[in-house]
Each structure stands twice: as C-alpha cells, then as structure tokens.
C-alpha positions in Angstrom: -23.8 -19.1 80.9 -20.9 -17.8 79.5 -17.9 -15.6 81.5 -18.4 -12.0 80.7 -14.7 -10.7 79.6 -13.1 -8.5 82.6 -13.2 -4.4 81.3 -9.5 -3.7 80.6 -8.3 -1.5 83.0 -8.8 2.5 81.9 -6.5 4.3 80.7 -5.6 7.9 82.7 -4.3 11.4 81.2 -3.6 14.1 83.5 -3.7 17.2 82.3 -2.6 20.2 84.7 -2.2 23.8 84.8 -0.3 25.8 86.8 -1.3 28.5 89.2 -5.0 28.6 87.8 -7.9 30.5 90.4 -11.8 30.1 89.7 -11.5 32.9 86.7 -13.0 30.5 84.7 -16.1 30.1 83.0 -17.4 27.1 84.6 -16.6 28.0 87.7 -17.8 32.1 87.5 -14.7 33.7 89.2 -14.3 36.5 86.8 -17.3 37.4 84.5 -16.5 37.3 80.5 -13.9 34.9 80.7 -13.1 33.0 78.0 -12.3 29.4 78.6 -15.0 27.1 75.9 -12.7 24.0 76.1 -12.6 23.8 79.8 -16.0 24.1 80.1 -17.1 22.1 77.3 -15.4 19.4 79.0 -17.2 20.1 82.3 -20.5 19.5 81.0 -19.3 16.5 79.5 -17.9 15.1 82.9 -17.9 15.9 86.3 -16.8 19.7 87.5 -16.1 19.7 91.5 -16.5 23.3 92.0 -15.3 23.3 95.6 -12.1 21.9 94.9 -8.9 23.0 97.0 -5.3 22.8 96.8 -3.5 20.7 99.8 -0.8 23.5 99.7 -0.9 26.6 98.1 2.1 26.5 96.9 3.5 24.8 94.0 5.7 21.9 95.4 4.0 21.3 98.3 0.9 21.5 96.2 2.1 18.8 93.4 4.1 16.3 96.2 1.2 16.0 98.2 -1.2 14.8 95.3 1.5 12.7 93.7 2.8 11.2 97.0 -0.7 10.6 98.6 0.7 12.6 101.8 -0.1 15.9 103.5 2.2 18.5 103.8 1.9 18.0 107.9 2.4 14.4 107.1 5.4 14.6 104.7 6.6 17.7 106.5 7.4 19.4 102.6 6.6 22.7 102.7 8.2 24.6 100.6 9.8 24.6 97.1 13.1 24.4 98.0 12.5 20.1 99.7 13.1 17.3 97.7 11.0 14.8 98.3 12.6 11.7 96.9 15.5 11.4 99.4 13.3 12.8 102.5 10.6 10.5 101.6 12.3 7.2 100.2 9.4 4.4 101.3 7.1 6.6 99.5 5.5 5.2 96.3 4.6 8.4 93.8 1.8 7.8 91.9 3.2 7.4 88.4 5.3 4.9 90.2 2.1 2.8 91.7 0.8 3.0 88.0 4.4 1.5 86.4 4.7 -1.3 89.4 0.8 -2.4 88.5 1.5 -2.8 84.6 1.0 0.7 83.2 3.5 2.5 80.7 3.8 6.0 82.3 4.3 9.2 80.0 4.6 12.7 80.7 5.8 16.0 79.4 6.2 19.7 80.9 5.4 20.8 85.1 4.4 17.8 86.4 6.1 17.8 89.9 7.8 21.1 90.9 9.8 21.8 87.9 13.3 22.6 89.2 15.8 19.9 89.0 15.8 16.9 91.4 12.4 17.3 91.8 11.2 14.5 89.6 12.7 11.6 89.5 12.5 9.9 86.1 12.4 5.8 87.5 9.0 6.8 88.2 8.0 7.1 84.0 8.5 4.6 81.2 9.6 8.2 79.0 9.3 11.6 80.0 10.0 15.2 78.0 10.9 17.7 80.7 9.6 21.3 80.9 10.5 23.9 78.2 10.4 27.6 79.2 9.5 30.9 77.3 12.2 32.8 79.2 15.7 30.7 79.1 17.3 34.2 79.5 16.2 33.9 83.2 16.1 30.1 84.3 19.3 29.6 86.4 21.3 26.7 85.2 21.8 24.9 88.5 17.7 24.6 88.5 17.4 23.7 85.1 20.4 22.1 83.5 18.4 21.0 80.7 17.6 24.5 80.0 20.6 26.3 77.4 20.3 30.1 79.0 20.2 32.7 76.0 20.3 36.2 76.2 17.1 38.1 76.8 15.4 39.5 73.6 14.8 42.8 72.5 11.7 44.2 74.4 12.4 43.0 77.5 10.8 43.2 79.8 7.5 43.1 78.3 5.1 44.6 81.1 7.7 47.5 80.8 8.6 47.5 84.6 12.4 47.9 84.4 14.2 46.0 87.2 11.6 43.8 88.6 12.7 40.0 89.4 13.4 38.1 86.8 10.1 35.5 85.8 7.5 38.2 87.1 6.5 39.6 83.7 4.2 39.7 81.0 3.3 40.1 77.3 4.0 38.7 74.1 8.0 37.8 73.4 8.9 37.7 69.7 7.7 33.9 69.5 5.3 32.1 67.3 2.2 30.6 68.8 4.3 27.1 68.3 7.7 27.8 69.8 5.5 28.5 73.2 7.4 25.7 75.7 4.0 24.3 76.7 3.3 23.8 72.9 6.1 21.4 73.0 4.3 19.2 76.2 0.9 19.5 73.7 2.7 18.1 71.2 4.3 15.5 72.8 0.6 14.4 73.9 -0.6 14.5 70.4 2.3 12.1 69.5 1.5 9.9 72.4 -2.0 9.7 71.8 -1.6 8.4 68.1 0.6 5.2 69.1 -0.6 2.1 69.4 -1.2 0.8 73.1 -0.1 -2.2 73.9 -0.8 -1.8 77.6 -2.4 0.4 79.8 -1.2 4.0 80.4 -1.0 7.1 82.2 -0.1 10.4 80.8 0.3 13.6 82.4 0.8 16.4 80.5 2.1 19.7 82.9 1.0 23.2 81.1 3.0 26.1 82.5 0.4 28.5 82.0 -0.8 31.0 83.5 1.7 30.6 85.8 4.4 33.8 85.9 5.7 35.2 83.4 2.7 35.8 82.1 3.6 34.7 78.5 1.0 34.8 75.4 0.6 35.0 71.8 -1.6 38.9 71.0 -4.5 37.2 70.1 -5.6 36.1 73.4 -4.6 39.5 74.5 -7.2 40.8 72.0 -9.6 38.8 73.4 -9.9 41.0 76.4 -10.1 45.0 75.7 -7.9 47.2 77.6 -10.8 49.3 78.8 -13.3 46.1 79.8 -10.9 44.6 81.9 -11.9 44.7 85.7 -9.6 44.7 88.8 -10.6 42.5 91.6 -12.7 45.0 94.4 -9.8 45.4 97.2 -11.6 47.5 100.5 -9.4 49.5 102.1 -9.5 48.3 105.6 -9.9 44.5 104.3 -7.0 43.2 106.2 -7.5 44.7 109.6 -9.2 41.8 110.9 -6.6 39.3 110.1 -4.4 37.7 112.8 -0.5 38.6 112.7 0.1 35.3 110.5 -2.3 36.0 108.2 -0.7 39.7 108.0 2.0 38.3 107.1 1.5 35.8 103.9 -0.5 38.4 102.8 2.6 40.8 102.7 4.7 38.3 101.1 6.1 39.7 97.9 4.1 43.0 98.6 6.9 44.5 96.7 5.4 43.4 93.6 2.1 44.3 93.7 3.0 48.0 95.0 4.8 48.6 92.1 2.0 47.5 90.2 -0.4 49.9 92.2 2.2 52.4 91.7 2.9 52.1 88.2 -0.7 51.8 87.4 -0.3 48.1 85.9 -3.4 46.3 88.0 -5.4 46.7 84.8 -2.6 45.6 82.4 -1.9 42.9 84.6 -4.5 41.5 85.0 -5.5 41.2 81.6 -2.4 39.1 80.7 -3.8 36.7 83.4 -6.5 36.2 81.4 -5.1 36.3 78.4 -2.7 33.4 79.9 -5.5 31.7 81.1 -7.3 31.7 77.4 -4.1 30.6 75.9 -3.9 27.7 78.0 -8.1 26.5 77.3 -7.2 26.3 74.4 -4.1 24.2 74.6 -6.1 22.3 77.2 -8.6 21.4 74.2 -5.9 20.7 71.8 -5.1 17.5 74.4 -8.8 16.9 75.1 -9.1 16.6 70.8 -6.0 14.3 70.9 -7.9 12.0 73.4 -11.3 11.6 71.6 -9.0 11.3 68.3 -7.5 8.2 70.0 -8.5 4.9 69.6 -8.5 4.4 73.4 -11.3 7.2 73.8 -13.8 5.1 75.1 -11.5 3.5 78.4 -9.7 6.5 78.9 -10.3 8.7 82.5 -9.3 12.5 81.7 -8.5 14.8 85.0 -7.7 18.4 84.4 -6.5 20.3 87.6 -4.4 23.0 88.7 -2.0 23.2 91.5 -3.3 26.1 93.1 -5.1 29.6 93.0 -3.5 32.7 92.3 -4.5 36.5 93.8 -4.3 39.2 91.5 -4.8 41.9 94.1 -7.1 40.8 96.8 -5.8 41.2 100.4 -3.3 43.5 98.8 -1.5 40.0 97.7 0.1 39.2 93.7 0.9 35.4 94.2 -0.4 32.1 96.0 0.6 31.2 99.7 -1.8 32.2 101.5 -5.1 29.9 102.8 -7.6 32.4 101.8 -10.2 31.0 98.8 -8.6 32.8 96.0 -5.0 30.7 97.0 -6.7 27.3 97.5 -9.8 27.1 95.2 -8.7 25.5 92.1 -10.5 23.9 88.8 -11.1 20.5 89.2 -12.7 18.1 86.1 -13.1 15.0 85.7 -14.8 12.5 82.9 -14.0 8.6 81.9 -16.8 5.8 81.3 -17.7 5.6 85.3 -19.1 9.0 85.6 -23.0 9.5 85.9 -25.1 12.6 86.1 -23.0 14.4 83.8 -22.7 18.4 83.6 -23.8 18.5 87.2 -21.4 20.1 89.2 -21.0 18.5 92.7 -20.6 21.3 95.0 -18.7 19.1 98.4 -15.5 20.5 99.1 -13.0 17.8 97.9 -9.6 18.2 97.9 -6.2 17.5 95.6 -5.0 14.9 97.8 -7.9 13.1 96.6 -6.9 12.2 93.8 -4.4 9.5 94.1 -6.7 7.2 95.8 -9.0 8.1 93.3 -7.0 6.5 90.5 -6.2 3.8 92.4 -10.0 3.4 93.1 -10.7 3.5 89.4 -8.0 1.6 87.9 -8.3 -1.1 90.2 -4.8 -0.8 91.2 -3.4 -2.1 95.1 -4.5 0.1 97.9 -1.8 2.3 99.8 -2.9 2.2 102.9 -0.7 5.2 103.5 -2.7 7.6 101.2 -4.6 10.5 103.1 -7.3 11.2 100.8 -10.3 10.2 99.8 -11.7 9.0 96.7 -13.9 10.7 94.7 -15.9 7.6 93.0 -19.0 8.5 95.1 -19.1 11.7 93.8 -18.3 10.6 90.4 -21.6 8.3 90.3 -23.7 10.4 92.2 -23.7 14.7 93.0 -25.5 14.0 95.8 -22.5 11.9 98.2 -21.4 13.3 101.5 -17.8 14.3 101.8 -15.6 15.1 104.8 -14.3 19.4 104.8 -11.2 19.7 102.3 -8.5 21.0 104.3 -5.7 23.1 103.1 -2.3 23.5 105.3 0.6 26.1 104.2 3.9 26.0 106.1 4.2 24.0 109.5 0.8 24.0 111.5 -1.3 26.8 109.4 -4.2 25.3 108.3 -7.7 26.1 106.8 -10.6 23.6 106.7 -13.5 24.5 103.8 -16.9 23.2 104.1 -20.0 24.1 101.0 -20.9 27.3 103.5 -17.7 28.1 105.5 -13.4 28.4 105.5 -11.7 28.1 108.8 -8.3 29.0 109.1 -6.0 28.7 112.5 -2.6 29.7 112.3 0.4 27.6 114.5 -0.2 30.6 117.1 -3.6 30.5 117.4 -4.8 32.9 115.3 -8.0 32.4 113.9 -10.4 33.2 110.9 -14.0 32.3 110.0 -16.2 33.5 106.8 -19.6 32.3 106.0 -18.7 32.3 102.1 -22.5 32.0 101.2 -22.9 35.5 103.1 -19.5 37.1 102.6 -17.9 35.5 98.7 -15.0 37.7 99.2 -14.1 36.5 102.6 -14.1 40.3 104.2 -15.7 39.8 107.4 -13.5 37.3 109.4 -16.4 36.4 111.8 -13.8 34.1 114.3 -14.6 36.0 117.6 -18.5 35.8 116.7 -20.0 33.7 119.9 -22.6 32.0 117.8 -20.0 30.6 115.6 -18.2 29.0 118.3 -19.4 25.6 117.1 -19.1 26.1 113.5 -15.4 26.2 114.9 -15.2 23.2 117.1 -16.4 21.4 114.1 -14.4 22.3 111.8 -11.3 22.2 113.7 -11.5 18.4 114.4 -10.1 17.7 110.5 -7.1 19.7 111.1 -4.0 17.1 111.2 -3.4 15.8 115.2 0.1 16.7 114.8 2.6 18.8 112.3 5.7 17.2 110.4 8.9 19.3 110.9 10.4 20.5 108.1 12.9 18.1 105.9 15.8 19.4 104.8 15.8 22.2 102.1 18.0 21.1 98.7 20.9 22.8 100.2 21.5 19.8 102.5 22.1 17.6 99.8 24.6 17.3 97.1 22.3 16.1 93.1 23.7 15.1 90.5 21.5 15.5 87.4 23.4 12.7 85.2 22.4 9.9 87.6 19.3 11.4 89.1 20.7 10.5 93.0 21.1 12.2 96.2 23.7 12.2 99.0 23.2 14.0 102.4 26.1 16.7 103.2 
C-alpha cells in the first residue's frame, strides 16, 4: 500500500481588532448592530462566545497571548513594560513560527503599538502601524510616525480641550488614506504572492479603538435618534469593594464630560460606526484569503484584545475585570473545524491561543505556555474547558465560568454575579452564604502566586535604529 503524502502544515492569518466588546452581531451585545462580515465568518467557523481577555488592557492583553504567559506570570501589567528585555528566554509566537520554518508577516497593532514594543527579529517583514491622527502621536512613541499639524475641525466630537486621542468623527480623509487601510492592503499584497513556504500573517486593525475615527457612511448607518446608551442604575456601584471603586473611576474625567456635555448618545454611535468600519475591513482580509491560492490550508483567527465600556459602572475605557472589559470576539475557521456555525459557549481564554497554533501547526511544544488549546473545542462544541481567568494589575483577578464571574481584588475584596440571572452584572452576590462554594471553586484557578512588576520603559535607554535595550 502506498504512503499517504504528509498534509503540509496550515498556513495561519491573524486578524485582530482593537478594543472590540460583544456589540456585535454574532455575539448580541448591542441590538441592530451591523457587523455581516464577522458574522458571516462565524457561521462558517467556530465563534467562542465566552471568550475573555488575559488583561484588560492593551499590552498586557497582546504580551500575554503572544508570549504564552500570564500577566502574574510575566509580571507585565501595564503599557508602559517592555517585554523583550524583562522577558529575554521568552520565545513570542511569531518567533516559534519563524524558528519552525514559517515566513512571518504582519502589518498595523499587533503587539502594543508604541515603540520598543515589537521587536522586528521576530518577522521575516513587517509594516508598522499608521495613525489617523499624527497631529497627536508623540514622537518618542512613534518615531516612525512624521507629526503634522492638526486639521481644520479638530476636534471632531467638538469637546474643546479633552486629551489628545480621545475623539471622534470623520477627519477630512478618504476611506483609503484610513491608517488601517494601509495594514488591509498590505494583506491583500501578501495574500497574492506565491508561497514558497508556510506562513503566518497577522494583520493589527486599530479600530474601534480611540479616537474614534470613520468614514460618514458608517456613521449613517446608525441614526442619531435610534442610537441607545447602555442602562447605567444609579446605585450600580455601591456594592463594589474599594478596588473595584477604583478602576471603575479611572479616567472618570472623561465620561463626566460626556454626561455633561450630553455626548453619551453621540458617542456612542461613533463606537459603532467604528466598529462597522472595521467588519468591513475585517471582510476585505477574509476576501483576500479565500482569493488566495492557499485558501484551502489556511487557519483564519480574528480576535480582539479586549472589551471596552461605553458607560456602564459609570466607566469610558477598558481596565476593569467586569464582562464588558474582558469579553471579547473570538472566531476561528481552517480545514480542522467540525460542527460549523455552532458557537461553543465554555469560557476560553486569549492565552489560549498560542498553544493553539502550536497544536495545529504541528509546531514544538513550549512547555512554558499557560494556556490551553482549543482543538477540542474546534472538533467538537460539546468539550469541557477549565474557567477563563482574567487578572488586571498585580493580584486582581476574575475567574468566568458559562453561569458565573468571580472577581477578588489583592485586598480581598470580592465579587460574584450569576450572569444567567443578572447579564449586566448589578447584583454582586459575594457575601450570599449559599454561594460560598460557587467561590471556593472558582477561586482555585486564580494564579498560586503574583509576578512583581518589571521595570516600566523609563528604566531603560531604546534605541529604535537597532531595536536594543540597555538597563539605566
């Protein structure tokens, strides 16, 4: 009998977004949303609709799937830490690609996307992130970045005085000078050359990430008068702990002068509109895939980094470990996946994903990675999987299971919502007797011990020509 040929290893493009919630159709966070590409590419793959962040926050968020380590573990935080010098035994995962015989690609936010932050010996070529505000980007961040002045108009939310990238509108810009248009474009490109090897692309979208930047027509998508502003009780934060308090009144600034200046609505609606703009750049890349000639043995995985509140807990932002921070779209589709269009509703999380690939793609296992990999799930919606847990800044951590999110802060302060009773996570149930277990449970996943904190970027001298480090 004669040898069957080994299948050549598959092919993987990432395709991310940036600071994405559930407000999308597939998932039913906001009702009316636009998003056919996205879903269309659910039902033709695998949608994990309890999918969480490891961090809600974006570098934490983005080092932790690309490293394979938890925050606690790694001890990055915030978006101030490198992670290459902190972290120098740690393989990335574009890098465990490249050292296993794949040509690695990628264009716009794929780690954190100030300078420093992504090392390019980790990619065969790689076109860095363009911005639709260079009147704002600060040159020591972004170096690639030529700083122009700001055009006439802005800012275009009309709030006078309010920091610099926390905006929204349309700029004087044609749908093709967007800076995500030019990561879309180097995917299209990408797509049309001939392989002569295996590869991985990721493709970063900035969108809908702040400032809320769009072209009118997705805009006109969404009437002034039929937009809806999340349900905010009054007394919703008086059960929270003092920790929780507190990332929940980080940036308050913001969304008081939103309140104040009667904005919610307006805002709002160019969160959606960013979020439109961005499905359908999303299916732009999705097209460029099944135009490809490496269609058939190619995995696609479209994530975001985290969630985003627009409102709830009296919160504008991410960093906090409520289900509006964490919950994030997660698809994925390739020739392994079975029972197709069924969502698998187990909480999985981010960090998943780099075993994942390396499950896939047959690559060598990293012992070191912290996640688990999703191949069970892929094959069947029916596999058991471990709670997803979530940690933001050092020991504050949350644990989500199909019924219930458990947060504990580092000083004990707790909180508990049954999410099939209470969606909105209003009742924090913690000091409920009968729930004592549902605790215990829950808080045996939480990491054994926290990380400290590595050194911020102002403990190290870059320099962007060579792409090196040295401690001060």
């Amino acid at each position: 009998m004669a040898a069957q040929p080994t299948p050549a290893r598959p092919n993987v493009v990432f395709i991310s977004v940036d600071d994405m919630n559930d407000w999308v159709g597939c998932l039913g966070g906001y009702e009316g949303v636009q998003t056919p590409n996205i879903d269309k590419l659910a039902k033709r793959g695998v949608l994990f609709s309890n999918a969480h962040c490891a961090s809600p926050l974006c570098n934490p968020s983005r080092t932790a799937l690309f490293t394979g380590l938890s925050p606690a573990t790694s001890g990055v935080y915030n978006n101030d830490q490198y992670w290459r010098p902190n972290l120098p035994q740690t393989v990335s995962l574009p890098s465990h690609f490249k050292a296993n015989g794949y040509r690695t690609a990628g264009a716009g936010k794929i780690f954190h996307h100030t300078v420093g932050m992504n090392p390019p010996d980790q990619w065969d070529d790689f076109q860095l992130q363009q911005f639709d505000d260079p009147w704002y980007r600060r040159a020591d961040w972004f170096p690639w970045n030529k700083k122009i002045p700001a055009p006439k108009g802005h800012p275009f939310n009309g709030l006078a005085d309010f920091p610099g990238e926390f905006d929204w509108g349309t700029p004087p810009a044609a749908d093709a000078e967007y800076g995500d248009m030019e990561a879309v474009r180097y995917a299209e490109r990408f797509l049309k050359q001939e392989q002569t090897k295996p590869f991985f692309l990721a493709v970063g979208l900035w969108h809908p990430h702040i400032p809320m930047y769009s072209p009118k027509r997705f805009f006109d998508l969404y009437p002034q008068d039929d937009v809806r502003v999340p349900r905010v009780p009054e007394d919703d934060l008086k059960d929270i702990p003092s920790v929780g308090q507190e990332l929940a009144a980080f940036r308050r600034v913001e969304v008081e002068r939103i309140f104040k200046e009667r904005k919610w609505s307006d805002a709002v609606r160019a969160y959606l509109a960013a979020i439109s703009f961005a499905d359908e750049m999303v299916g732009q890349v999705v097209s460029a895939i099944d135009r490809s000639p490496q269609a058939a043995n190619t995995v696609v995985v479209f994530w975001s980094d985290n969630g985003w509140h627009l409102g709830e807990k009296r919160h504008w932002h991410k960093s906090t470990l409520w289900q509006r921070s964490t919950h994030v779209p997660l698809i994925m589709d390739g020739p392994m996946v079975r029972d197709r269009g069924k969502a698998r509703r187990q909480p999985v999380s981010l960090l998943d994903l780099y075993p994942t690939m390396v499950d896939l793609c047959g690559l060598p296992v990293r012992p070191q990675l912290e996640g688990i990999s999703l191949k069970p799930q892929l094959l069947s919606s029916s596999a058991n999987r471990r709670p997803a847990v979530i940690t933001y800044l050092n020991g504050n951590h949350a644990a989500v299971t199909e019924r219930y999110r458990y947060i504990r802060y580092h000083d004990g302060g707790e909180e508990l919502y049954d999410r099939q009773a209470d969606p909105n996570e209003w009742n924090n149930r913690a000091s409920d007797a009968k729930l004592t277990k549902v605790k215990a449970d829950l808080a045996q996943w939480f990491p054994k011990s926290n990380a400290d904190p590595v050194p911020e970027r102002t403990a190290f001298e870059f320099d962007f020509a060579t792409h090196t480090y040295r401690k001060k």
